[in-house]
KEZARO-842563 format. One line per 10 residues: number of its first residue (from 1); their letters; for each residue x, y, z of N, C-alpha, C. Coordinates in steps of 0.001 Angstrom, whole numbers. Example, Ala and Ser with C-alpha at 12.3 -4.5 7.8 and 13.67 -1.06 7.14 Angstrom:
1) AS) 13190 -5690 7800 12300 -4500 7800 13200 -3300 7800 ~ 12850 -2250 7080 13670 -1060 7140 12900 30 7870;
END
This chain:
1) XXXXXXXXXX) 97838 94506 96921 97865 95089 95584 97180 96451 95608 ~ 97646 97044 95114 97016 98728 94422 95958 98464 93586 ~ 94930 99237 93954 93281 99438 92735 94235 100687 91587 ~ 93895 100262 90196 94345 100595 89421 92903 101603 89063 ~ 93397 103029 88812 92610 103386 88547 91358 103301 87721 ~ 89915 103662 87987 89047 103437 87204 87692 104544 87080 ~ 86890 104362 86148 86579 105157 85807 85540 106213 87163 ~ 84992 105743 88184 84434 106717 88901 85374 107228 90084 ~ 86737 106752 90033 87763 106935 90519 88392 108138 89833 ~ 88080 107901 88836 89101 109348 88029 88237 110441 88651;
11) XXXXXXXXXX) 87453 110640 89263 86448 111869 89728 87432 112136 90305 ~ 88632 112027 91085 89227 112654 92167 90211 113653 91294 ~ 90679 113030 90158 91166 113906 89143 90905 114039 88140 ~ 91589 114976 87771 91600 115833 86080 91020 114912 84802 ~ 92416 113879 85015 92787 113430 83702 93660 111887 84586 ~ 93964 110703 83528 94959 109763 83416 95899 110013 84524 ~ 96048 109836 85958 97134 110118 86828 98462 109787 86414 ~ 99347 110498 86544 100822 110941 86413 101350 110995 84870 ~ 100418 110814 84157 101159 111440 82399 100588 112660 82370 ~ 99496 113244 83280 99685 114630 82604 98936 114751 81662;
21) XXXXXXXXXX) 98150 114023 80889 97803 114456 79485 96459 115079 79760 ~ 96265 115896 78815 95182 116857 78495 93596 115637 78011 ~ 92817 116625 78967 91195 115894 78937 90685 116078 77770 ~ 89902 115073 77590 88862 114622 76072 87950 115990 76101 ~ 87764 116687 76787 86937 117768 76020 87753 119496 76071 ~ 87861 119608 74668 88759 120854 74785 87269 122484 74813 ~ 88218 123223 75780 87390 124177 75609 87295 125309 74073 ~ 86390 126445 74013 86252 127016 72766 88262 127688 72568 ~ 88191 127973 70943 89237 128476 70468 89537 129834 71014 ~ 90635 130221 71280 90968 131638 71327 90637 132267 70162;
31) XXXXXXXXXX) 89668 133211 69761 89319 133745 68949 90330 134783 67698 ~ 91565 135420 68720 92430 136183 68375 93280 134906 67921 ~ 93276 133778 67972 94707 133061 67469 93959 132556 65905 ~ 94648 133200 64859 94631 131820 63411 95906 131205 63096 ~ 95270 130215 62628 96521 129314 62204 96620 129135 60726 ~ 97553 129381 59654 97280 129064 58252 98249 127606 58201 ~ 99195 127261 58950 99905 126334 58759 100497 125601 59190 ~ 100871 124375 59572 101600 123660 60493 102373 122489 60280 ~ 103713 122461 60100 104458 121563 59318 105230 120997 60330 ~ 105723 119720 59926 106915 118899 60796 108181 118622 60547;
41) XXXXXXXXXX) 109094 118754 60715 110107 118316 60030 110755 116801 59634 ~ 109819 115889 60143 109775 114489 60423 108401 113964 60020 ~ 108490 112850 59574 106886 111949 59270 106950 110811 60089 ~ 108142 110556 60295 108695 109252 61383 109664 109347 62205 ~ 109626 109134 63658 110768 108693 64172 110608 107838 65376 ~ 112152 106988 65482 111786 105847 66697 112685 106603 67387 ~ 111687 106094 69197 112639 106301 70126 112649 105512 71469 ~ 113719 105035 72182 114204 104115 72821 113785 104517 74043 ~ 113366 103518 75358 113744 103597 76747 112890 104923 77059 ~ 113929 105661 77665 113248 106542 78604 114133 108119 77827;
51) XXXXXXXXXX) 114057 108036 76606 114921 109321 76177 113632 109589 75364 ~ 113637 111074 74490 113101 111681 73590 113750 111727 72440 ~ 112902 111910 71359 113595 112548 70091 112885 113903 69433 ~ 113156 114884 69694 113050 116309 69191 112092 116443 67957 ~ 111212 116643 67375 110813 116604 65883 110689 118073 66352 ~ 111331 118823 64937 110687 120072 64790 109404 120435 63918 ~ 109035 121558 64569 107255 121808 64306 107747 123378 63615 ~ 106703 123563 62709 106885 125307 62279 105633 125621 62373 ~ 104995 126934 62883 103625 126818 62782 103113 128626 62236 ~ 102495 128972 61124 102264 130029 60617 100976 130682 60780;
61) XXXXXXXXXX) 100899 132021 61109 99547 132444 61991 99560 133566 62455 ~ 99172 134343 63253 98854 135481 63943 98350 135467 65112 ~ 98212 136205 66123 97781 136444 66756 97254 138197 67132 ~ 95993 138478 67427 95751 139757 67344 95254 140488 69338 ~ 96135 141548 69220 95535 141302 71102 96859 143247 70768 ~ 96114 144145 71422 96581 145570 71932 97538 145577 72985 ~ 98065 144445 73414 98503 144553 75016 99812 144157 74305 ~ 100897 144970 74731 102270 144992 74419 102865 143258 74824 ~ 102683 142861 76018 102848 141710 76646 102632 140907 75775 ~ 101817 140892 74675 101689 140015 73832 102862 140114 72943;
71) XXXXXXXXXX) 103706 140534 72717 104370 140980 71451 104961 139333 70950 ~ 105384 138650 71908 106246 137793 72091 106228 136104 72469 ~ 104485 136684 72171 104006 135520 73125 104432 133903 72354 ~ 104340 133075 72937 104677 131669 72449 103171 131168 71666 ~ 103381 129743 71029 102505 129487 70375 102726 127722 70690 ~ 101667 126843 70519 101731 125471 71386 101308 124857 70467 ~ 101738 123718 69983 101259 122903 68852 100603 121452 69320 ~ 99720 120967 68901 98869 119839 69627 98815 118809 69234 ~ 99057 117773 69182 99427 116138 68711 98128 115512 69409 ~ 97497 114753 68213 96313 113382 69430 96781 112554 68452;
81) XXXXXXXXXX) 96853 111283 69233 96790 109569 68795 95695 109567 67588 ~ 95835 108764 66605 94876 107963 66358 95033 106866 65881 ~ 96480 105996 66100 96927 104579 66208 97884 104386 67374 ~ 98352 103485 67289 98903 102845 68027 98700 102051 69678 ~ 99874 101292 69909 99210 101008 71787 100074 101494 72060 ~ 100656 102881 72086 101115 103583 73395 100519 103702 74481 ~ 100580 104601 75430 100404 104993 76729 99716 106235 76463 ~ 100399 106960 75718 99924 108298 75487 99011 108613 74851 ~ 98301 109915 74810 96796 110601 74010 97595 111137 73474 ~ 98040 111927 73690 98476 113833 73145 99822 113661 73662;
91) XXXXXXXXXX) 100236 114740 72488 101959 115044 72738 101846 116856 72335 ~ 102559 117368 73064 102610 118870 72559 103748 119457 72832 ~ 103785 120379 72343 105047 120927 71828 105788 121516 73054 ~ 107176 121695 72963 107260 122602 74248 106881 124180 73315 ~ 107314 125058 74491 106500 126516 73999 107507 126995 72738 ~ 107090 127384 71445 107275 127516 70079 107672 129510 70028 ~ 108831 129668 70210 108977 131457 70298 108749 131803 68586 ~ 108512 133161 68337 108534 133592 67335 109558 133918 66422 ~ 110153 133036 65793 111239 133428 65024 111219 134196 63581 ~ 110089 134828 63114 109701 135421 61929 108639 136630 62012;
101) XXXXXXXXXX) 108776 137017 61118 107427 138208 61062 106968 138763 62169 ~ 105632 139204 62234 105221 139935 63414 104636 138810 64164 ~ 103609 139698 65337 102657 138866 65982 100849 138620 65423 ~ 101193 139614 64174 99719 139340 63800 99897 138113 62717 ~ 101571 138316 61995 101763 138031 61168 103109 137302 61105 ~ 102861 136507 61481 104745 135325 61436 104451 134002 61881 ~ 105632 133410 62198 105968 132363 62470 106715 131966 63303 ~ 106232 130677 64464 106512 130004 65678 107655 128751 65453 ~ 108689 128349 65752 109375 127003 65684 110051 126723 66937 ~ 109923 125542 67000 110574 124993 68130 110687 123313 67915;
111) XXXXXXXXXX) 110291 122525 69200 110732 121376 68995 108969 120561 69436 ~ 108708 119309 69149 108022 118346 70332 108795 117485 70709 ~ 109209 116784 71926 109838 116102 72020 108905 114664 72433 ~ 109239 113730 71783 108398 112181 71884 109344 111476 72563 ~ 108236 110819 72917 108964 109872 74279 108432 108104 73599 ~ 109270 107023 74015 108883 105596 73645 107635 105289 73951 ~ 106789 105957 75180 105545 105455 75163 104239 106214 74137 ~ 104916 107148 73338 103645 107772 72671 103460 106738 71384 ~ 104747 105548 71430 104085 104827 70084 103107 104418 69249 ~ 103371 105014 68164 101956 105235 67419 101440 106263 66582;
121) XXXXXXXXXX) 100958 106634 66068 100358 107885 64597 99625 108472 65377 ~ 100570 110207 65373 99829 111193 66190 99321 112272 64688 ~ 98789 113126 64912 97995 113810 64170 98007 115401 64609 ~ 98698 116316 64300 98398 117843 64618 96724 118047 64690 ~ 96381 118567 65751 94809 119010 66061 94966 120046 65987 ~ 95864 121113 66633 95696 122719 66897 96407 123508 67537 ~ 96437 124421 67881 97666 125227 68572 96861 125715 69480 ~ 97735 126795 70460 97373 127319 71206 98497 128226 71668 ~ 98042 129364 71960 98707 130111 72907 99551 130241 74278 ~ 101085 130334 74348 101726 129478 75633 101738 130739 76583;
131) XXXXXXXXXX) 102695 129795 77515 103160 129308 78288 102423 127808 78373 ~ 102669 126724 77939 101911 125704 78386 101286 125849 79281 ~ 100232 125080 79557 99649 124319 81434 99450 123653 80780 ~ 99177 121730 81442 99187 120635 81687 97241 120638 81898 ~ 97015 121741 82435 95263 121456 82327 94698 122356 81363 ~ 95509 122934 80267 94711 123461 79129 93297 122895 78461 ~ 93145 122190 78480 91633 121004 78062 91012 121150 79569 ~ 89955 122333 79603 89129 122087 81110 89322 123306 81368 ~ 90313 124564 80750 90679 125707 81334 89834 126862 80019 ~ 89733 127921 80267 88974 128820 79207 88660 128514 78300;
141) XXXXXXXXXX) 90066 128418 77678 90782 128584 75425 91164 127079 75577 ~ 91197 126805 74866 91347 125769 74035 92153 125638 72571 ~ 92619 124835 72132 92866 124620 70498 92657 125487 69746 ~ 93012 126030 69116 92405 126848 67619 92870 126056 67333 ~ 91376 124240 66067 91560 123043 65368 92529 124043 63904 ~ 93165 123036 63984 94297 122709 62747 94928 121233 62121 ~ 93765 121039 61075 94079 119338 60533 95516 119347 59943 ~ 96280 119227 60567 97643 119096 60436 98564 117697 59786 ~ 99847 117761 59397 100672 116372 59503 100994 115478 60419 ~ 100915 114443 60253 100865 113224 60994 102235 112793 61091;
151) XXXXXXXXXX) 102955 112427 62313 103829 111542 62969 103623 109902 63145 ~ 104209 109439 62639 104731 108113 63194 105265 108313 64455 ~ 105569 107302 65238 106375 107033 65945 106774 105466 66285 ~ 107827 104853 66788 107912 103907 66934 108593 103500 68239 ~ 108252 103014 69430 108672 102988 70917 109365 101970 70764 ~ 110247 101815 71156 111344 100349 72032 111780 100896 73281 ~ 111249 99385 73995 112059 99349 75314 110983 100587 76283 ~ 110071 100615 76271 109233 101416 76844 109138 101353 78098 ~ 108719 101673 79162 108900 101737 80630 107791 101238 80796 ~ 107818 99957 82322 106983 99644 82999 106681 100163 84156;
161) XXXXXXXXXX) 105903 100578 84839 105588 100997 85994 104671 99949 86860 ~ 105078 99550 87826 104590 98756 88748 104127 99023 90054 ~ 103288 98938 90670 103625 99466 92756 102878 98410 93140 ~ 103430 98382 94285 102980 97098 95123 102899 97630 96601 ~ 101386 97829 97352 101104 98639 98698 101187 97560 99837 ~ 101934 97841 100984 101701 97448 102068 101484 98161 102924 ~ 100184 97574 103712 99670 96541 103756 98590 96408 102696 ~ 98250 95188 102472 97409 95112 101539 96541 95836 100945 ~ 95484 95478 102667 94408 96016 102882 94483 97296 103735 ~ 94905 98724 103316 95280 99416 104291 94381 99993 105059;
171) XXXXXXXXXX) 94300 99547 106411 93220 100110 107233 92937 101440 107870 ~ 91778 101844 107773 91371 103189 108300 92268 103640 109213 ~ 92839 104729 108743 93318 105400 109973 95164 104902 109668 ~ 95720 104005 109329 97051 103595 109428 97767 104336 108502 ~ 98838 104158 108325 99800 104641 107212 100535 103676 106539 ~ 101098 103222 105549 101537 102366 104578 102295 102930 104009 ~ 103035 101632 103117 104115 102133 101873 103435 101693 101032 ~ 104379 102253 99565 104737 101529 98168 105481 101501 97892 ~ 105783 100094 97084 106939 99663 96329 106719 100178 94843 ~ 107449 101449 94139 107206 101583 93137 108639 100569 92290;
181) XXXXXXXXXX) 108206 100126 90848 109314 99775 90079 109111 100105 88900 ~ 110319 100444 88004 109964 100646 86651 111353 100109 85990 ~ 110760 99257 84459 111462 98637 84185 111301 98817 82704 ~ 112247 97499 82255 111977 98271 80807 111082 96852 80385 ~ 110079 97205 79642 108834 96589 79034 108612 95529 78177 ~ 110382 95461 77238 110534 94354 76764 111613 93329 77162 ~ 112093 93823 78125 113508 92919 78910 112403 92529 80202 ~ 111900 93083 80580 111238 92728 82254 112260 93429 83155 ~ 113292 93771 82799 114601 94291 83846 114719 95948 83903 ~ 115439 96020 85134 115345 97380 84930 116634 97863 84283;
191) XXXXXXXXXX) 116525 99358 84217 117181 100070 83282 118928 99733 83732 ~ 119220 100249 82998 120610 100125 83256 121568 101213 84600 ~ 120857 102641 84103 120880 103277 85333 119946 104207 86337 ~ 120123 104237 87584 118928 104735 87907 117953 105773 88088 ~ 116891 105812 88101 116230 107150 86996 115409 108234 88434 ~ 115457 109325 88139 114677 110164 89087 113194 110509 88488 ~ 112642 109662 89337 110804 109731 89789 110516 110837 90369 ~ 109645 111262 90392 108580 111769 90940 106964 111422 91799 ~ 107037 111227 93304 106097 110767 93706 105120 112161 94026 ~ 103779 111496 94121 102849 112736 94383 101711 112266 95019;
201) XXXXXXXXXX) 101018 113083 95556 99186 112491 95761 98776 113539 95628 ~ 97170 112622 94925 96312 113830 94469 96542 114818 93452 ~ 96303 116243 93869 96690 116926 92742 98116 117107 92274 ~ 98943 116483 92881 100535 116860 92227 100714 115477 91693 ~ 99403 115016 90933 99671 113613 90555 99515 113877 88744 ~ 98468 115810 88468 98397 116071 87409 98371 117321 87248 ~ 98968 117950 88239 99623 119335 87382 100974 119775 87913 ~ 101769 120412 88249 103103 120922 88187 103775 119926 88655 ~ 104975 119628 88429 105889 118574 89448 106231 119194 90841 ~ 105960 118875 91705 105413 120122 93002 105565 118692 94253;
211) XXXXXXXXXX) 105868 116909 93767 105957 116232 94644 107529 115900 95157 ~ 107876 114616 95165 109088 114482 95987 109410 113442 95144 ~ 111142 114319 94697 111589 113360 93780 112662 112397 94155 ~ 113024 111259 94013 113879 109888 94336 114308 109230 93466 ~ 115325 108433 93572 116159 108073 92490 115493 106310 92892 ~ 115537 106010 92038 115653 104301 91958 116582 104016 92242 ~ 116851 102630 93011 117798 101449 92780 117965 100855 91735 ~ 119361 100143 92078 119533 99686 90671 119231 98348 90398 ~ 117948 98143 91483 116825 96944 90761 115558 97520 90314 ~ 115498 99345 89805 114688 100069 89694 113538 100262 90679;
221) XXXXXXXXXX) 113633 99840 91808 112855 100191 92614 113106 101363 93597 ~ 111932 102135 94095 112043 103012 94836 110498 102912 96027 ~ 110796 103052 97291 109635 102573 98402 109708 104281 99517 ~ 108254 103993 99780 108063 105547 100368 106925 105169 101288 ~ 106835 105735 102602 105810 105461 103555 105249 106766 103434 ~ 103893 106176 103669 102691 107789 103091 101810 107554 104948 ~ 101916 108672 104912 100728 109319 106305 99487 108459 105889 ~ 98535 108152 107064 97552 107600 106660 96600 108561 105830 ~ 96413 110030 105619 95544 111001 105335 96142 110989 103762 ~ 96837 109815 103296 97245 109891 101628 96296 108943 101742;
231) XXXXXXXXXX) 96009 108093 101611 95374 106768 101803 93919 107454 100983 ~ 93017 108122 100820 91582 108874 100801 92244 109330 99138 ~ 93351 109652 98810 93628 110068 97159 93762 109494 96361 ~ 94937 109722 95571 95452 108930 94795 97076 109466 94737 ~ 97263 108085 94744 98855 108045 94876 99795 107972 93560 ~ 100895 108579 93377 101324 108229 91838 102580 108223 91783 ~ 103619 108027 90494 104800 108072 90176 104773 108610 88995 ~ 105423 109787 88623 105786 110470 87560 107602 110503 86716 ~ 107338 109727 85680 109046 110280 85378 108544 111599 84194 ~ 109174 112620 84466 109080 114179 83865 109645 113762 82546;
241) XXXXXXXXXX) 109009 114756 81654 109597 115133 80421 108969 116473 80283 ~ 109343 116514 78753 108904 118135 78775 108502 118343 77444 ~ 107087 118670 77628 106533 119125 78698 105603 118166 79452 ~ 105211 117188 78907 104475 115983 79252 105320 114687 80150 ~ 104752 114217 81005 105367 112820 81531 105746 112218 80016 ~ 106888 111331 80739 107576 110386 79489 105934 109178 80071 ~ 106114 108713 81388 105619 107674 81539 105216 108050 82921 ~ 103941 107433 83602 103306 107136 85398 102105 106308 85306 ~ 102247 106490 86768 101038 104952 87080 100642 106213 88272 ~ 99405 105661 88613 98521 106084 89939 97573 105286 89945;
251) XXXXXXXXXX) 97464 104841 91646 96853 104090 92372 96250 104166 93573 ~ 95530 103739 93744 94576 103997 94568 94631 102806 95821 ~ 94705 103069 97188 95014 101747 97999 93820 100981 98074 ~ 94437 99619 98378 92643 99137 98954 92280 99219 99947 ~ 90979 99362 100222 90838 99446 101701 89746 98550 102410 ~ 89532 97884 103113 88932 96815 103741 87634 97001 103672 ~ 86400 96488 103792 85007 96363 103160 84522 96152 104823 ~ 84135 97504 105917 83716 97243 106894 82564 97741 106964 ~ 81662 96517 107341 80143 97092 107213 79465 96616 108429 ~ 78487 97555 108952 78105 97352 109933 76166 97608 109521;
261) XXXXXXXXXX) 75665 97173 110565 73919 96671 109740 72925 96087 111487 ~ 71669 97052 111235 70570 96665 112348 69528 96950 111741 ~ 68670 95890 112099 67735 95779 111974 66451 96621 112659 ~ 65365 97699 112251 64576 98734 112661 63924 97904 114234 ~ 63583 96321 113641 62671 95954 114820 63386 94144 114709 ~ 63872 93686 115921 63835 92433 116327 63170 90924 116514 ~ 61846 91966 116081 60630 91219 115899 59404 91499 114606 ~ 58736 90558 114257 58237 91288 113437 56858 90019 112749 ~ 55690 90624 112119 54445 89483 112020 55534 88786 110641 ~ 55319 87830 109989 55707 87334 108777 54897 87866 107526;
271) XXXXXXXXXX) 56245 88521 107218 55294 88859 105442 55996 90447 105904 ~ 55864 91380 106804 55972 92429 107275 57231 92744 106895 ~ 57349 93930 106568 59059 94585 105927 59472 95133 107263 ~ 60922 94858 107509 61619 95632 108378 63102 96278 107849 ~ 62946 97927 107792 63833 98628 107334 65526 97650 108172 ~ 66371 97331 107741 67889 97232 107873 68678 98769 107697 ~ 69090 99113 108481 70318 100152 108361 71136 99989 108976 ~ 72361 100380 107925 73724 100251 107955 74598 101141 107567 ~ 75926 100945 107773 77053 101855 107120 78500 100863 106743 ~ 78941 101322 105465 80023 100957 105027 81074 101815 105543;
281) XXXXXXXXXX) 82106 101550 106291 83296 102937 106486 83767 103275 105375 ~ 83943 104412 105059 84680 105073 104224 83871 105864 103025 ~ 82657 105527 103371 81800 105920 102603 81487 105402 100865 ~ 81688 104373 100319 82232 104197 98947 80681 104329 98525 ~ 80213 105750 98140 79162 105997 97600 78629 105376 96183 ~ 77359 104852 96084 77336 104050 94832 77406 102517 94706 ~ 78021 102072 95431 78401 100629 95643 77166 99977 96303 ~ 77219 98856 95817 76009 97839 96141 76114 96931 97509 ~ 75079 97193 98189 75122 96035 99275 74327 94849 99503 ~ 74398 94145 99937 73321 92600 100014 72895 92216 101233;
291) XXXXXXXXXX) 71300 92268 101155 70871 91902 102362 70960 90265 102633 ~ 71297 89612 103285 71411 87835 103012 70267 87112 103794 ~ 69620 86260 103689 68868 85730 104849 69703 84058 104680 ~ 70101 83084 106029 70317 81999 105883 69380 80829 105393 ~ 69678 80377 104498 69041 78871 104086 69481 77772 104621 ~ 68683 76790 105269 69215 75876 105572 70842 76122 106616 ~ 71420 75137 106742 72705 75288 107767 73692 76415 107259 ~ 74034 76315 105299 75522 77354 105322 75065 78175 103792 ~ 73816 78075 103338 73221 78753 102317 72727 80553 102670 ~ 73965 81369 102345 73018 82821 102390 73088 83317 101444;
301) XXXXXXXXXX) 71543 83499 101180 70973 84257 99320 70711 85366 100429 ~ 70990 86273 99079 70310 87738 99050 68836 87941 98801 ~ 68292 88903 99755 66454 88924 99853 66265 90404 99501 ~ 67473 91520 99448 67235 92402 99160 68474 93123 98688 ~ 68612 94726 97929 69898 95338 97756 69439 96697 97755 ~ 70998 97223 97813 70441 98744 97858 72159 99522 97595 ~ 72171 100887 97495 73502 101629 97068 73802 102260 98123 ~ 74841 102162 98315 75812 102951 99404 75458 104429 99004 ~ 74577 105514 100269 74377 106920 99898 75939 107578 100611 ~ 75752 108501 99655 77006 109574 100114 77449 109730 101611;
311) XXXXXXXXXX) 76640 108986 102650 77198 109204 103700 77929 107916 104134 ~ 77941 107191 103603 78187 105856 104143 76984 104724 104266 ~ 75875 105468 104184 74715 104903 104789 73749 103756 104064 ~ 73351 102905 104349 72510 102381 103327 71154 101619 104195 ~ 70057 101491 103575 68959 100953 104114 68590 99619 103207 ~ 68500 98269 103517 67780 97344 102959 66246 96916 103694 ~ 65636 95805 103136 64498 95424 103742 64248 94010 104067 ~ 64215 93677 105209 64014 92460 105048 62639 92183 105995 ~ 62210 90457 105464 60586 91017 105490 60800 88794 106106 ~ 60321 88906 107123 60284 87970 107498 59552 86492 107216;
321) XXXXXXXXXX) 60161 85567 106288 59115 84405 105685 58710 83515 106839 ~ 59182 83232 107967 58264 82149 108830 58106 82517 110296 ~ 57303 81927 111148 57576 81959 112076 59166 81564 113090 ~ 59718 81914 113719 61068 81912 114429 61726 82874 114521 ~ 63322 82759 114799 64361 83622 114576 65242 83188 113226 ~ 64711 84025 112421 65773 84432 111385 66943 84536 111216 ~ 68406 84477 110800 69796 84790 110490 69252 86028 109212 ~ 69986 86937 109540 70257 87649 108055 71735 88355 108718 ~ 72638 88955 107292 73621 89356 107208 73437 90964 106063 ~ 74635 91530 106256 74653 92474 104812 76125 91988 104305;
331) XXXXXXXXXX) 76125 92100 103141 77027 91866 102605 77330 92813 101643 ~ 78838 93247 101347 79315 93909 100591 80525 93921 99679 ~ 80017 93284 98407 81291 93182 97196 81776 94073 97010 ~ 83037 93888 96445 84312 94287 95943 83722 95474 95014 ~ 84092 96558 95482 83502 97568 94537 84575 98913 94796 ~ 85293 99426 93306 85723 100606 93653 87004 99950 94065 ~ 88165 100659 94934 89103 100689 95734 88902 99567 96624 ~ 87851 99046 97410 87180 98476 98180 86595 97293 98616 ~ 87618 96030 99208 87502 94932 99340 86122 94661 100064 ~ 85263 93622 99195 84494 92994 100034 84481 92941 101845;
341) XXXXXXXXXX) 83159 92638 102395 83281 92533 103960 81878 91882 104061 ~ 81677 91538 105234 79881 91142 105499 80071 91900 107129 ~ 78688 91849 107546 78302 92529 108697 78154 91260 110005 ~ 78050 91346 110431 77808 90478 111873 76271 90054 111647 ~ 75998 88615 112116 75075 88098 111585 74131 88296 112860 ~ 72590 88881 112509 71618 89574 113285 70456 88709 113248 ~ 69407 88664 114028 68270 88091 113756 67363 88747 114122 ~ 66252 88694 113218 64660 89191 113321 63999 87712 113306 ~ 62935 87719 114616 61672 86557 115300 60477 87159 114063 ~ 60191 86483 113336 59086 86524 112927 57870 85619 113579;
351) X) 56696 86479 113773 55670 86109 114672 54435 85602 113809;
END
């Protein structure tokens, strides 16, 4: 199975892998952009599967800037959720040309186009100045806020996205596939015909479509073998819209929990601490490890813990309760991307 992304996982990217959508913190307003107005031509609309439906946007305003290049410039209208269980945050417009007045002084129209997974009550936040980008939230300008009209929407038949990695557990160094599938959400089946994806890793997982595109079968599946040096990202499936993904998934492989662990000294008085150091491969910084000592014949409790440092590295303590040879182990849960493992079982003679 694929680790579904999570939250100290998203460090590798932007935003939500393969929809594309714009990050929770927008930067300051373009100062030169006002907005006096922003209307829809729709309060509701449903839409099916894997198509769009167009709502037109009008948006009234100015923009002020000496540079001729501006004369013409586009204008971007901004949609956020604040119901529904779609998939989606934000919906935005494609780029809005000037069909009125000037540039200090006119008016922008064009279309947004909604897709089945934005189902749910979106809300105009603000505009912005185009050419779109996909990482506008994180980049200079930001929004000029505009409490705008609200959309309904209503999704049927929404797309599932599925992947399934082999090998499971993909080991250091190997290369693997995925089975991506996408289906439709309330049949369980796939579409009727077959749709062109977009696979990516890493950063072509959230900004330009820049990966490798493939058509599904017509059991909606599509399978791709990745170099082992994908394995360290994140892997994804994008179906395009415009300007936003309709729908994607990204995943992260798992990778086997190999830990290795020695003890500073072999020997040691009882009561006395002896540093344990070890390393997890792959480094999964943050993650917890367990020092174990054996109880009795098949009892191993933990006597100590500690966090995986940025190198892989970790130090526990174990401190010897009797005279003999000791069993201890390290152990390491399921954390992150990162299947459990234990270390080879070591002993410290307490004297």
């Amino acid at each position: 199975m694929a680790a579904l992304l999570t939250a100290p996982l998203m460090a590798l990217l932007l935003a939500t892998t393969a929809s594309a959508q714009a990050g929770p913190e927008p930067s300051p307003p373009d100062p030169r952009l006002t907005v006096t107005d922003v209307s829809l031509n729709r309060t509701a609309v449903a839409v099916s599967g894997l198509n769009t439906a167009p709502v037109g946007v009008r948006v009234k305003g100015g923009f002020t800037s000496a540079d001729p290049l501006d004369a013409n410039i586009p204008l971007v209208a901004h949609l956020q959720r604040t119901s529904g269980t779609g998939s989606l945050t934000y919906l935005v417009s494609a780029d809005l040309p000037r069909v009125s007045g000037t540039t200090q002084n006119g008016e922008w129209a064009g279309v947004v186009n909604v897709p089945s997974t934005a189902d749910g009550t979106f809300k105009v936040i603000g505009v912005t100045t185009g050419p779109y980008s996909m990482t506008v939230y994180g980049t200079e300008v930001g929004p000029t806020p505009f409490n705008g009209p609200a959309l309904a929407v209503t999704g049927y038949h929404r797309p599932k996205i599925t992947a399934s990695v082999s090998p499971r557990l993909v080991p250091f160094g190997s290369g693997y596939s995925i089975t991506w599938t996408v289906t439709d959400s309330a049949t369980g089946k796939p579409y009727a015909s077959r749709i062109t994806v977009m696979l990516g890793v890493d950063s072509q997982c959230v900004e330009s479509l820049t990966g490798e595109f493939l058509r599904t079968s017509s059991s909606g599946t599509v399978t791709k073998a990745y170099p082992a040096s994908a394995a360290a990202g994140v892997n994804c499936l994008r179906i395009a819209g415009k300007p936003l993904d309709i729908a994607g998934l990204g995943v992260v492989v798992t990778r086997p929990g190999i830990v290795s662990a020695a003890p500073s000294a072999t020997s040691a008085k009882v009561g006395t601490i002896v540093p344990v150091n070890g390393n997890v491969l792959g480094s999964p910084a943050g993650c917890k490890v367990l020092l174990q000592r054996l109880y009795g014949a098949t009892q191993w409790r933990a006597v100590s813990t500690a966090a995986v440092r940025q190198s892989g590295r970790f130090t526990v303590s174990a401190q010897p309760a009797y005279n003999g040879l000791i069993p201890y182990r390290v152990y390491f849960p399921t954390c992150y991307n990162f299947h459990s493992g234990v270390s080879k079982v070591f002993y410290i003679r307490g004297l």
